[in-house]
N, C-alpha and C positions, 0 to 999 in steps of 0.2 A: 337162950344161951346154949341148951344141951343142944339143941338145934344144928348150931354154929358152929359146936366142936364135932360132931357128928359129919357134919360136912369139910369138914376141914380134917378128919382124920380119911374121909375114902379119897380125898384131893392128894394126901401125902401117901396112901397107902396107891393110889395107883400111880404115884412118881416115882415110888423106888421099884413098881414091878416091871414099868416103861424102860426104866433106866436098868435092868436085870439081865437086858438082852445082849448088852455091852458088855464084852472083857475088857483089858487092856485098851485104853483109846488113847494111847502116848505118841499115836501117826498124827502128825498134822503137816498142811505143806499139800504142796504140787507135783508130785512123781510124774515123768515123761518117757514115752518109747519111742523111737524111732527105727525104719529099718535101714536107713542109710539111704535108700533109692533117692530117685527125683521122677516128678511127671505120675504118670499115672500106676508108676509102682512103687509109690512111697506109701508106708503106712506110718501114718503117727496117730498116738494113742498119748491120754493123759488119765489121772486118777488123782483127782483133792480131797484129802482128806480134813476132814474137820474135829473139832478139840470132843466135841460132842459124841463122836462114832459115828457123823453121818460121812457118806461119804460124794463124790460125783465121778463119771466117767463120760468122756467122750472120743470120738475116733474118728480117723481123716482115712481114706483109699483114695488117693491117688487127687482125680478132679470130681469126683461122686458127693452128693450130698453127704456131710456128717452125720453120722449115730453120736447122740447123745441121751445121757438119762434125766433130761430136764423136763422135771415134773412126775416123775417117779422117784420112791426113796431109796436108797440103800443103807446101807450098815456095817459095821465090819467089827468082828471078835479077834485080837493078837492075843495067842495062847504060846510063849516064850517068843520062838522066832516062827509061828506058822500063824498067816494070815488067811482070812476066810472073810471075802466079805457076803453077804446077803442079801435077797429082795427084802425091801422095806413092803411096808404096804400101801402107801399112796402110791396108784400108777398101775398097779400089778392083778392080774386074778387073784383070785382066791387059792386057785390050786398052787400059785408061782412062790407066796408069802416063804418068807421067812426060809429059802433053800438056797444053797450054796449060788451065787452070781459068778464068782469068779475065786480059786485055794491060788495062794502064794507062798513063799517066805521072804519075812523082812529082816533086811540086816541093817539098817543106821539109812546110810544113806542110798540105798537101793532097794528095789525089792523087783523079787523073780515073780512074776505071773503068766502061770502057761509058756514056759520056756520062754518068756519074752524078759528081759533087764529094762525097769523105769529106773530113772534118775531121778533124784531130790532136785528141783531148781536151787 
């Protein structure tokens, strides 16, 4: 039994230090950029945010293959209205962990990243 709870306490002591890396995770939803172009100077960009703080990115240039972060993690801390998301660690060196991926701020239904406006779908 001492066994049981000993294991069951390093199970919940390292849940809440996992979940410690998260501020505010009240984003959820599918944010979109566009730059207005067509053809091979469109840029569109997406960012899904999930209830958890993880988060996804991907990105279209024009007719080029897509960048996406599939199978790499990300993360993001909302500290009032400044968004910061993160390299998670699956996917990433060692050196890359846990450093800024992309600063914004969020306002409701948009959010600014790198002078670019996503929209909420």
């Amino acid at each position: 039994m001492k066994k049981f709870l000993t294991i069951l306490a390093i199970v919940m002591a390292s849940g809440l230090v996992s979940c410690s890396k998260f501020g505010d995770t009240s984003i959820t939803g599918t944010y979109r950029y566009s730059n207005g172009y067509t053809g091979d100077m469109r840029i569109s960009e997406i960012y899904e945010f999930q209830a958890n703080g993880n988060v996804y990115n991907k990105c279209w240039i024009g007719n080029l293959t897509p960048f996406d972060t599939d199978g790499c993690s990300l993360y993001y801390k909302l500290e009032g209205d400044k968004l910061t998301i993160y390299h998670g660690v699956k996917g990433w060196k060692k050196e890359v962990r846990h450093t800024p991926y992309a600063v914004g701020t969020y306002s409701g239904d948009s959010i600014d990243i790198e002078d670019r406006i996503f929209y909420k779908d």
